[in-house]
DODREN-73623 format. One record per residue (C-alpha): residue number from 1; residue in one letter; y, x negated, z negated. Coordinates in nm, 3 decimals. Example, Ala and Ser with C-alpha at 12.3 -4.5 7.8 and 13.67 -1.06 7.14 Angstrom:
DODREN-73623
+-----+-----+---------+---------+---------+
:   n : res :      yy :      xx :      zz :
+-----+-----+---------+---------+---------+
:   1 :   A :  -0.450 :  -1.230 :  -0.780 :
:   2 :   S :  -0.106 :  -1.367 :  -0.714 :
+-----+-----+---------+---------+---------+
//
This chain:
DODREN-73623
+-----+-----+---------+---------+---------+
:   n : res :      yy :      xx :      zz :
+-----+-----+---------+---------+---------+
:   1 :   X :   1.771 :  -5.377 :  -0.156 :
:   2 :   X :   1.892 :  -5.353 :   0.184 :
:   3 :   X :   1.813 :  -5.022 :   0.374 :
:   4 :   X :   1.628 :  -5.150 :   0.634 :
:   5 :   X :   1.362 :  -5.345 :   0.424 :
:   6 :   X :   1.248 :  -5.048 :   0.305 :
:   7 :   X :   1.006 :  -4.953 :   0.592 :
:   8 :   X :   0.902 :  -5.328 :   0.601 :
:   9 :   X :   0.816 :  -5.296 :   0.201 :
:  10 :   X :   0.585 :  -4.973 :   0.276 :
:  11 :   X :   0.345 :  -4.871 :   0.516 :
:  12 :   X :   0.419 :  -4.712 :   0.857 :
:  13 :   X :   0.199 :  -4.466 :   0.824 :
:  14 :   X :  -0.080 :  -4.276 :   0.571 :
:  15 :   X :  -0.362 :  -4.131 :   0.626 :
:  16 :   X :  -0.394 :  -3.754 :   0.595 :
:  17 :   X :  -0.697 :  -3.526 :   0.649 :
:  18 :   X :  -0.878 :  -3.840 :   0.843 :
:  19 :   X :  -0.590 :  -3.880 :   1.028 :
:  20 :   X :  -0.332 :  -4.153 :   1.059 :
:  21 :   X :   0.063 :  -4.004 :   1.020 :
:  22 :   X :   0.404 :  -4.171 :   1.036 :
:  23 :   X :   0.598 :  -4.183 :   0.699 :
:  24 :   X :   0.981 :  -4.127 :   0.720 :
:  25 :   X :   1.136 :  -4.366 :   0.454 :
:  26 :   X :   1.478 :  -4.173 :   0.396 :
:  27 :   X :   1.743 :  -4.302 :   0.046 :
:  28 :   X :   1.740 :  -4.082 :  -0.229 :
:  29 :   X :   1.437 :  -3.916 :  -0.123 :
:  30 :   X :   1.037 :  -3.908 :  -0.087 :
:  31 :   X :   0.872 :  -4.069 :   0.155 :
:  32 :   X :   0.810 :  -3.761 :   0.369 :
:  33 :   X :   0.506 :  -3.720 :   0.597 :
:  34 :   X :   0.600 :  -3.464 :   0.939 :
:  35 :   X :   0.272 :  -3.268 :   0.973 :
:  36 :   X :   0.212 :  -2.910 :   1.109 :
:  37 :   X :  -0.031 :  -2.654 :   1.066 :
:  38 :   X :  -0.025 :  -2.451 :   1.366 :
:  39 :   X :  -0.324 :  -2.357 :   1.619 :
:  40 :   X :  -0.719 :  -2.480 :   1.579 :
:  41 :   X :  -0.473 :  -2.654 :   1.274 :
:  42 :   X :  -0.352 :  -2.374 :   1.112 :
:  43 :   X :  -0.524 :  -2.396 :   0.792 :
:  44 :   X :  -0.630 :  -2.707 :   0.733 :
:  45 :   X :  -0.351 :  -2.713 :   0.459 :
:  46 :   X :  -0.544 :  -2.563 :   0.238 :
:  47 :   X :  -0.785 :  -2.888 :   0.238 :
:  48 :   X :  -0.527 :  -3.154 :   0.118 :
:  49 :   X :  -0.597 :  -3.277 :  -0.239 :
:  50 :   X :  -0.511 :  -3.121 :  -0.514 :
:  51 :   X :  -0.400 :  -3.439 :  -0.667 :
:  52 :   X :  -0.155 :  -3.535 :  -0.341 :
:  53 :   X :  -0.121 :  -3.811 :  -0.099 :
:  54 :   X :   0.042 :  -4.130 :  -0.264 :
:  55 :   X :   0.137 :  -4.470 :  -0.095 :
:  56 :   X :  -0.062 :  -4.786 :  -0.251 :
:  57 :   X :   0.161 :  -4.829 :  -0.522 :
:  58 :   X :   0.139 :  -4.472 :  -0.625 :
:  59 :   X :   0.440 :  -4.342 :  -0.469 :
:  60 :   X :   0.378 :  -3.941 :  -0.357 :
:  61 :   X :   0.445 :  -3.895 :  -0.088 :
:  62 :   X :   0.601 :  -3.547 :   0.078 :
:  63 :   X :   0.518 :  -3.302 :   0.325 :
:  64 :   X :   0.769 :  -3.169 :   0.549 :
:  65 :   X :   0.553 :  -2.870 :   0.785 :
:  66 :   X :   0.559 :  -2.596 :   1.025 :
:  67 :   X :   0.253 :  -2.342 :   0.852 :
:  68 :   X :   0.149 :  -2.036 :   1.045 :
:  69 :   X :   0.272 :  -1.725 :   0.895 :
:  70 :   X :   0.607 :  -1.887 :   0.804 :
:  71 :   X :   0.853 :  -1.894 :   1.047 :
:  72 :   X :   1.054 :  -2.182 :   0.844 :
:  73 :   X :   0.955 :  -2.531 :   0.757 :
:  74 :   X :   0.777 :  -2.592 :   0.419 :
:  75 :   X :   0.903 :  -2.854 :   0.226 :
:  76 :   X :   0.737 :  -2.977 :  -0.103 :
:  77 :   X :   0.585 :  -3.271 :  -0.270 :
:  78 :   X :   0.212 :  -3.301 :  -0.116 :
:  79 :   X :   0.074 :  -3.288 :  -0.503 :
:  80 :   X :   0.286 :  -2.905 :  -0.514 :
:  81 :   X :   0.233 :  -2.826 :  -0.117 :
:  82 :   X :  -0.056 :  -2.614 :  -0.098 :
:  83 :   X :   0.069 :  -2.371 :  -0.424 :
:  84 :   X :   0.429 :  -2.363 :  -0.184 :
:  85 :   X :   0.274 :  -2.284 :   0.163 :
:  86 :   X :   0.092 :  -2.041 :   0.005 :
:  87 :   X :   0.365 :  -1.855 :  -0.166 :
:  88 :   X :   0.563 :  -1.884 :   0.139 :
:  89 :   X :   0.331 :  -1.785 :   0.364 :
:  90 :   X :   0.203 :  -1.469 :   0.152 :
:  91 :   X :   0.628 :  -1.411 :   0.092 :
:  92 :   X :   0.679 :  -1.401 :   0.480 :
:  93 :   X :   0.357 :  -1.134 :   0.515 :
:  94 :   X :   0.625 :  -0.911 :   0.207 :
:  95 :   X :   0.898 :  -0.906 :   0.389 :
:  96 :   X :   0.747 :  -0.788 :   0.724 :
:  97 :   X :   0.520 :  -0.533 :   0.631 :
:  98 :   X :   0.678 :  -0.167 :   0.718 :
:  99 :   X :   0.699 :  -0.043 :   0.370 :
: 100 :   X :   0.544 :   0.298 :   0.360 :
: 101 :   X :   0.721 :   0.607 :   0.266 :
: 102 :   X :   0.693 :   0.771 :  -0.102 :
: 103 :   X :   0.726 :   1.119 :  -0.209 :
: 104 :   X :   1.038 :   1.241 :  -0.271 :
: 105 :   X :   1.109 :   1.250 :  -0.659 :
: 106 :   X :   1.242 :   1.628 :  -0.692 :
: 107 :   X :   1.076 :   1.802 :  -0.990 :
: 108 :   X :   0.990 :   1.439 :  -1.166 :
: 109 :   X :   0.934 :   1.061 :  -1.063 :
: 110 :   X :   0.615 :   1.057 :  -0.857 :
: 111 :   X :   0.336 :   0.781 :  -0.988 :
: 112 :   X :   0.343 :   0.441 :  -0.848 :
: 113 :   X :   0.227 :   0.390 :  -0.485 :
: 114 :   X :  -0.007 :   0.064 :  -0.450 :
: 115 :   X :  -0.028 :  -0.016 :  -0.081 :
: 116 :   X :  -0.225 :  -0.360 :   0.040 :
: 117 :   X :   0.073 :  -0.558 :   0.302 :
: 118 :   X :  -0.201 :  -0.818 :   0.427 :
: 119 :   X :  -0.470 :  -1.076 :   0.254 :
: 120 :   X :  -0.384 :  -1.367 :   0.058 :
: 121 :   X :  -0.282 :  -1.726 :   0.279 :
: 122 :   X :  -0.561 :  -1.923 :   0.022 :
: 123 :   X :  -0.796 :  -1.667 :  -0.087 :
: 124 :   X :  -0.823 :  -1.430 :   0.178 :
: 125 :   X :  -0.771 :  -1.123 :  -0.071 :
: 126 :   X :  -0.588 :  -0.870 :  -0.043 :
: 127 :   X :  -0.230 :  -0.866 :  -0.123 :
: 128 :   X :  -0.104 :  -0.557 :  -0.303 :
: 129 :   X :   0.274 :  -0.402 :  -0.325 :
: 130 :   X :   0.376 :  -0.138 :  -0.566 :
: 131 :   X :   0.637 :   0.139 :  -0.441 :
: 132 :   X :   0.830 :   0.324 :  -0.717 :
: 133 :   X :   1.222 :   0.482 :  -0.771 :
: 134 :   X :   1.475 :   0.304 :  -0.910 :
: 135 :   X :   1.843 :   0.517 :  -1.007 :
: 136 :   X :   2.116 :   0.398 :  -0.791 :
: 137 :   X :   2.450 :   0.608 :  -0.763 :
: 138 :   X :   2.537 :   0.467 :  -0.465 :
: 139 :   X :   2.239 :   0.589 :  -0.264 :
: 140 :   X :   2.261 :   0.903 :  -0.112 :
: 141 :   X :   2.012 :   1.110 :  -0.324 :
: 142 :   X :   2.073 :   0.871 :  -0.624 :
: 143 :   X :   1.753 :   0.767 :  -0.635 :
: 144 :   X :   1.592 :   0.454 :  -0.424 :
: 145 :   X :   1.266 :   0.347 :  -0.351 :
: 146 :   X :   1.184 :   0.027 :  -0.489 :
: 147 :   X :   0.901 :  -0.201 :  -0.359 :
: 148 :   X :   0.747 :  -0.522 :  -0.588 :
: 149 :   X :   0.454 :  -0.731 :  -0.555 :
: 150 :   X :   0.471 :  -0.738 :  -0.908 :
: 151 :   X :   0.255 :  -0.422 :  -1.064 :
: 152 :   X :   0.434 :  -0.474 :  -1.417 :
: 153 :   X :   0.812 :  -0.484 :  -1.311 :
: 154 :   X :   0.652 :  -0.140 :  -1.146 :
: 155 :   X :   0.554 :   0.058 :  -1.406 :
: 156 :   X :   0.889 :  -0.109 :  -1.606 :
: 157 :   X :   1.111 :   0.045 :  -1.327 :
: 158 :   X :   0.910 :   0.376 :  -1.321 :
: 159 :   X :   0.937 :   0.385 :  -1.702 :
: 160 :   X :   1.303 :   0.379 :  -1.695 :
: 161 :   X :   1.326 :   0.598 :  -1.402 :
: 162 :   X :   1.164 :   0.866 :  -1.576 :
: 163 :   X :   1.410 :   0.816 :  -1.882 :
: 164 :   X :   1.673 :   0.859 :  -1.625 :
: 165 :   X :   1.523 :   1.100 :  -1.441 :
: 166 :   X :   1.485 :   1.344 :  -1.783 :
: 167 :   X :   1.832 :   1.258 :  -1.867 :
: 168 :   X :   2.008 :   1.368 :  -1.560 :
: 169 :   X :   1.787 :   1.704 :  -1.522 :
: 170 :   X :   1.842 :   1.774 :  -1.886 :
: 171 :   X :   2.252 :   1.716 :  -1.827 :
: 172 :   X :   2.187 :   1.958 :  -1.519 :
: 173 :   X :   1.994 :   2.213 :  -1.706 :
: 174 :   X :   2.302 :   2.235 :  -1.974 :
: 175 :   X :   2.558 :   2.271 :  -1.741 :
: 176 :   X :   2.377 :   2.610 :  -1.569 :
: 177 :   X :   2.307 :   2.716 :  -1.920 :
: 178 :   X :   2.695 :   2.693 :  -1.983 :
: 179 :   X :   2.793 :   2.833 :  -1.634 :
: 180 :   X :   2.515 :   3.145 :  -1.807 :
: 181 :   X :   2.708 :   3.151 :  -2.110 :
: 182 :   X :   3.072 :   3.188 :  -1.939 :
: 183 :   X :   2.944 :   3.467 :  -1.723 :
: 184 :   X :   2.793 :   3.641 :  -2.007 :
: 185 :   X :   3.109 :   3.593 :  -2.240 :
: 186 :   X :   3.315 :   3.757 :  -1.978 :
: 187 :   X :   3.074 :   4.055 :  -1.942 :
: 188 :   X :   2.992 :   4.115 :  -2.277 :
: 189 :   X :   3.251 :   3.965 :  -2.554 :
: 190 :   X :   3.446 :   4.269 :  -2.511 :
: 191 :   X :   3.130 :   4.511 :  -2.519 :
: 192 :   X :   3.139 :   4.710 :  -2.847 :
: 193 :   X :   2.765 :   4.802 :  -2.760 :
: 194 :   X :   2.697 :   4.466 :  -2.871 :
: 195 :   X :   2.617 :   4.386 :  -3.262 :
: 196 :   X :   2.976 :   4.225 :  -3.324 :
: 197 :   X :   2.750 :   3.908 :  -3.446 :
: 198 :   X :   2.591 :   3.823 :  -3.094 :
: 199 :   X :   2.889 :   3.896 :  -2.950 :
: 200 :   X :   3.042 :   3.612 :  -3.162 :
: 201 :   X :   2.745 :   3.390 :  -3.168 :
: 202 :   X :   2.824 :   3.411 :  -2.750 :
: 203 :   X :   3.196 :   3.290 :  -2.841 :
: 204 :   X :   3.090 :   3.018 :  -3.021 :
: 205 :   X :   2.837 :   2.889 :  -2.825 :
: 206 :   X :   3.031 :   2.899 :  -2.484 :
: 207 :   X :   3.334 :   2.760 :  -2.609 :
: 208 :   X :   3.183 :   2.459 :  -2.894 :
: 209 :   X :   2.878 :   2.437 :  -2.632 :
: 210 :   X :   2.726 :   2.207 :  -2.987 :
: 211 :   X :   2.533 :   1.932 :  -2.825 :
: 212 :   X :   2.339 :   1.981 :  -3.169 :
: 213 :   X :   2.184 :   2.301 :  -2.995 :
: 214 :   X :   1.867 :   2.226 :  -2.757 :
: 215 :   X :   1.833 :   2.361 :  -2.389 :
: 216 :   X :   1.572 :   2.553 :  -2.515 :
: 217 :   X :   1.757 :   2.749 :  -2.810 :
: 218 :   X :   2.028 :   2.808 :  -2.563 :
: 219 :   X :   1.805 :   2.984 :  -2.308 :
: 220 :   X :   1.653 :   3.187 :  -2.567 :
: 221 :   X :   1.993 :   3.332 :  -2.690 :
: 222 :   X :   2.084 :   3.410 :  -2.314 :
: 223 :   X :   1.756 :   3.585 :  -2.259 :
: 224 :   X :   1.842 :   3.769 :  -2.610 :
: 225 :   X :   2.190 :   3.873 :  -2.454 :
: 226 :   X :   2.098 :   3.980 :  -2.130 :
: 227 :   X :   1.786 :   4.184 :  -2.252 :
: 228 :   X :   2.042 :   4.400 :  -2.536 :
: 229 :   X :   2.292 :   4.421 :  -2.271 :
: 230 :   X :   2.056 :   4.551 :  -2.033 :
: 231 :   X :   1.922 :   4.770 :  -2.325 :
: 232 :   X :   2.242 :   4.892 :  -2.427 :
: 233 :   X :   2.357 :   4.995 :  -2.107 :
: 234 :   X :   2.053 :   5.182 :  -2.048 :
: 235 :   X :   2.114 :   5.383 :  -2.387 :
: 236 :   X :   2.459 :   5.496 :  -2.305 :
: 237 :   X :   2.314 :   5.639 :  -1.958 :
: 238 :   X :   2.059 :   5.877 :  -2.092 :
+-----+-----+---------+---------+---------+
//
């Protein structure tokens, strides 16, 4: 079929929303219908049919459209137009909106902040973002604010940040308890007013540091050293 019997084949124009619009006939392609909602117009999108606008012999035809609160044109298949502008439109309103500040996660990963970023391009409801951390060694303080429109990937992110967040505090905690230890070792290993057993129980744990040991157990047996050393040494002063 020769290219230029295809306008001749098909109508000039279709009628959409009562009113009568040129059709581009272009190969390869839909016959695409140049429409904008801008203005008094602005969203009269939201009125086409569901079903789409086809040609006589059931052709559908597509919609190729400036909608306000996009600053690009939306392009889609009229049947699939209304579910895109929205999307689009409720996208652009995302990537605007001044995401707002979160608390700064220093003794533990604060709870999700839900913030509303405008109202929904179909429904008119509100549209609702979720701020949490997410690791990231590259940031400065290692951990990043994260912002989703998605309230599940949220609490996923949060959940792992947590994890993460009780990992790297516990790694901290270890290595003051073992900076503790060495200190104490070199005060204290050589101290006969020490029972010769906590003396080597210090040893031991400074130098094997056993990962099998908790934070907890650790602390205990550094409080236990520091109050007989302080005991001892107040013994051999009387």
């Amino acid at each position: 079929m020769a290219k230029d019997s295809v306008p001749v084949k098909n109508p000039g124009t279709i009628k959409v929303l009562g009113d009568d619009i040129p059709i581009e006939y272009l190969p390869g392609r839909l016959p695409c219908v140049r429409i904008d909602f801008l203005g008094d117009n602005a969203y009269a999108w939201q009125n086409l049919p569901d079903e789409g606008v086809r040609l006589a012999d059931g052709t559908e035809v597509m919609f190729c459209a400036l909608v306000e609160g996009y600053r690009y044109y939306v392009e889609a298949k009229s049947s699939k137009f209304k579910k895109t502008a929205r999307e689009f439109v409720n996208h652009q309103a995302w990537h605007e909106f001044s995401k707002p500040d979160l608390p700064s996660p220093e003794v533990s990963i604060p709870e999700i902040v839900a913030f509303t970023y405008g109202s929904d391009a179909m429904t008119g409801e509100p549209l609702v973002g979720y701020g949490t951390f997410v690791y990231d060694s590259w940031y400065s303080t290692f951990w990043r604010p994260h912002f989703t429109c998605d309230k599940a990937e949220a609490e996923h992110l949060r959940e792992k940040a947590i994890e993460r967040f009780s990992s790297e505090r516990n790694v901290a905690d270890r290595k003051a308890l073992k900076k503790r230890l060495g200190e104490l070792h070199a005060q204290h290993y050589d101290n006969s007013l020490l029972p010769l057993e906590m003396r080597e129980r210090l040893r031991v744990m400074y130098y094997a540091f056993p990962s099998g040991v908790s934070a907890a157990e650790i602390r205990a047996f550094i409080i236990t050293v520091e109050a007989e050393a302080e005991t001892q040494h107040v013994l051999s002063s009387l």
